[in-house]
C-alpha positions, 0 to 999 in steps of 0.5 A: 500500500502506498502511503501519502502525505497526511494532509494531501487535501488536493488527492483527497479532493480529486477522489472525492469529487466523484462522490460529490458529482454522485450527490448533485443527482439529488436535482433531479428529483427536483426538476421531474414536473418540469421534465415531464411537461417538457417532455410531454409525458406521464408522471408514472413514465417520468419516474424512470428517470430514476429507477432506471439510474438506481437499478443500473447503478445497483447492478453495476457497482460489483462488476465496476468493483472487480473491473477497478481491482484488475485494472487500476482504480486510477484508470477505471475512475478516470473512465467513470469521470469521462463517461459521467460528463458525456452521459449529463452533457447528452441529456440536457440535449435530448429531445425525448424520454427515451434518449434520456433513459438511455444516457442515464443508464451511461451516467450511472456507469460513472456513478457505479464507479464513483460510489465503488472507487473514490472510498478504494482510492483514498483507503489505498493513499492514505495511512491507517491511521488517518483512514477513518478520517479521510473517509469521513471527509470524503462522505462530507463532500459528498454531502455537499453536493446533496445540500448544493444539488437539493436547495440550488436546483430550483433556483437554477430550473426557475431562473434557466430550466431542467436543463441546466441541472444537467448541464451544468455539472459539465465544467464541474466534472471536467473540473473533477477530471483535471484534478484527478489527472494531475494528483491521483496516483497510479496505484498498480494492481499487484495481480492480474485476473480476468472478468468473469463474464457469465457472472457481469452478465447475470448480475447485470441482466438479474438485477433489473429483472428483481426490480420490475417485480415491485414495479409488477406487484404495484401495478398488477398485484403480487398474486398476478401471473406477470409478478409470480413468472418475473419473481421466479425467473428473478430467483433462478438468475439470482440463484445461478450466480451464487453458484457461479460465485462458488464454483468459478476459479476467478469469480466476480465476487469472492466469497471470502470477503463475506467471511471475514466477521467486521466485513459481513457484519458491517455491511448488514448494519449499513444495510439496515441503517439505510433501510431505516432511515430512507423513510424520511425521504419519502414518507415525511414530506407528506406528514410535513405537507398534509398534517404540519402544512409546511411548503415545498422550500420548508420541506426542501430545508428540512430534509437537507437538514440531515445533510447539513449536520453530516458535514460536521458528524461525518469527518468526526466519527472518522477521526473517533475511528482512528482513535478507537474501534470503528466498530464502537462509533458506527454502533453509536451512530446507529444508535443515534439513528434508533433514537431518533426515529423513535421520537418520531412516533411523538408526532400529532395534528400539533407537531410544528416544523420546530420539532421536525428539525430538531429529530432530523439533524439529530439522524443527520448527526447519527448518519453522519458518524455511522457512515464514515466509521462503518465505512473505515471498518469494512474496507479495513478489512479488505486486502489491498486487491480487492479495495475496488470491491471493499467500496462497491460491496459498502455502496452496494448495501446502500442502495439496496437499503434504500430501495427496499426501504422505498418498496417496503416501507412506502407501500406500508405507508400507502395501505395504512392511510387508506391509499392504495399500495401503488406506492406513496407517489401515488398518495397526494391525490387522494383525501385523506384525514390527518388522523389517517396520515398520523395513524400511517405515520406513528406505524411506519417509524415503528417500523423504521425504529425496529429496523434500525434497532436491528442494525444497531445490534448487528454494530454492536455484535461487531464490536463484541466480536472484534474486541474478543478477537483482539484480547485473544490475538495479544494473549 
């Protein structure tokens, strides 16, 4: 491993300015009315825009992974950066839905790369002894372009349309890209390997097919014929490729890194903790629209709130991570979340915007604390090799967090309060009572609570195990 300067910011600013870029796709969630009516198509179609870019991103991030561990993360980073600048520039000049769609599936190339190589490239540069907290620095500029993509994006579609939110990243990936040339090391692979390309196929084809299952179930219901053929043909690939991940000599994925205990453990606890907290990114803008009676800018404030706490939280539970266990501090972290998402269940017809804040920069601090140290413990415990799938694997538990906190949670939400399960999308046009929303409300952060409660005792059965194992090393 190649060790630099501490206090390298500018490499530090060049490996994280594809987490940043990553972030700024917060925009779009702000620009799709305005997509739609330009593009003159439905509500329900315009939500592509973002399924397809998750589910791609998803499915990519473990083939990037292996693809960065066999031939270089500077390079495939590099390629990730390019790609990202052609797939947004393409897109503010498309002329209809489906060029869009298709050059979003390009833009999540480079953001699969991002989310895998920019946590593998700072751990491969940076000490041991700095890790946690030049990953926690790394999370905060991530956070940065959350906060910029989530409060500038309306101000850039009013003053100069959707865009722009597009284009506009253009000079800042060119930007990201000359600063990745020129200080990003070339970190040679120690070993060549190849690609398993049955594996790259299934998992690519596999994982698009288990998301349209959701889309069946909501559309069709989970009993209809369409929904039970999609799930088992889901299954079948699913299965296959854990066979083919057991059985190949150079397989996509290797098995062992799921043995090693501060790995497997630390991305369940990531799993769960997004899994939780997703739920305030879709369930409370409605308590906080149809009960509170806040507007959109309130909102739009109250949930980069979180972000805002995670610029500070963030680079602080690095540094605790490289002073103490990072076990230890990822379990405070997520218990911070736990209570957080349980004062929740306190909400009534008189809750004001007051009370929300104060809960959400609570998780924002909780969050932020978690993720860098969690992050320090799972690519920790990656060997050098295998960095750029250490930090596919960490974001891959990620968005699968959050899309089954989507999935799960949001049609739990909707079937409580009286609407149908299509999905809290779905929710806004109907009349329904506060009671209603309350009702749905209190159980959906009961079960939010409960899942983080979960992660917070996988965390802390990490840092039992790993403090066993570290008296039984010195004895």
């Amino acid at each position: 491993m190649q060790e630099f300067g501490d206090k390298n910011w500018f490499l530090l600013g060049a490996a994280s300015s594809g987490m940043f870029l990553s972030s700024l796709d917060f925009s779009v969630n702000v620009g799709l009315p305005d997509i739609a009516n330009d593009l003159d198509v439905s509500l329900q179609s315009i939500y592509w825009i973002i399924t397809v870019y998750i589910g791609a991103t998803a499915s990519l991030q473990l083939v990037v992974g292996r693809v960065a561990d066999l031939y270089g993360l500077r390079r495939v980073y590099l390629v990730g950066l390019v790609a990202y600048g052609i797939a947004v520039s393409m897109i503010a000049f498309s002329p209809a839905l489906e060029s869009v769609l298709a050059f979003r599936w390009v833009q999540a190339i480079g953001n699969a790369i991002f989310l895998a190589t920019s946590p593998a490239l700072i751990t491969a540069v940076f000490p041991a002894r700095v890790r946690g907290t030049a990953l926690g620095m790394m999370t905060a500029i991530g956070m940065g372009g959350m906060i910029v993509g989530s409060l500038g994006a309306g101000l850039v579609i009013d003053m100069l349309g959707w865009r722009w939110i597009f284009l506009g990243r253009v000079p800042l990936t060119l930007l990201a890209l000359l600063l990745a040339v020129r200080t990003l090391p070339i970190l040679t692979p120690e070993h060549r390997g190849t690609l398993d390309w049955s594996s790259t196929t299934l998992l690519v084809t596999g994982f698009p097919v288990l998301l349209s299952v959701f889309y069946f179930a909501r559309t069709l219901g989970w009993l209809s014929p369409a929904t039970i053929a999609v799930s088992v043909l889901g299954l079948a690939m699913c299965y296959r490729l854990v066979w083919r991940q057991l059985r190949a000599e150079q397989p996509l994925l290797d098995v062992a890194i799921l043995r090693r205990t501060q790995v497997a453990l630390g991305l369940i606890s990531n799993f769960f903790l997004y899994l939780s907290i997703f739920v305030c990114w879709f369930i409370l803008p409605f308590f906080t629209s149809e009960v509170v009676g806040a507007s959109a800018t309130v909102i739009g404030l109250l949930l980069a709130l979180p972000a805002l706490c995670l610029l500070v939280s963030s680079p602080l539970g690095g540094l605790l991570a490289d002073k103490t266990n990072p076990a230890l501090i990822s379990t405070f972290g997520i218990m911070l979340v736990f209570g957080g998402l349980v004062s929740f269940l306190f909400f009534d017809q008189q809750t004001g915007v007051f009370e929300i804040a104060i809960r959400m920069a609570i998780l924002g601090v909780g969050m932020g604390v978690f993720q860098s140290s969690n992050l320090s413990l799972v690519m920790g415990g990656v060997n050098t090799s295998e960095l750029g799938m250490g930090g596919a694997l960490a974001g891959l538990s990620r968005n699968l967090g959050a899309m089954t906190s989507v999935a799960v949670l949001g049609s739990l939400f909707a079937t409580l309060q009286g609407g149908s399960p299509d999905g809290v999308a779905g929710i806004g046009g109907s009349e329904v009572p506060p009671e209603a929303y309350i009702y749905a409300f209190r159980i959906s952060y009961g079960v939010a609570a409960g899942l983080a409660l979960v992660g917070t005792a996988v965390a802390a059965l990490s840092w039992i195990t790993g403090t066993r194992q570290a008296q039984s090393g010195s004895e």
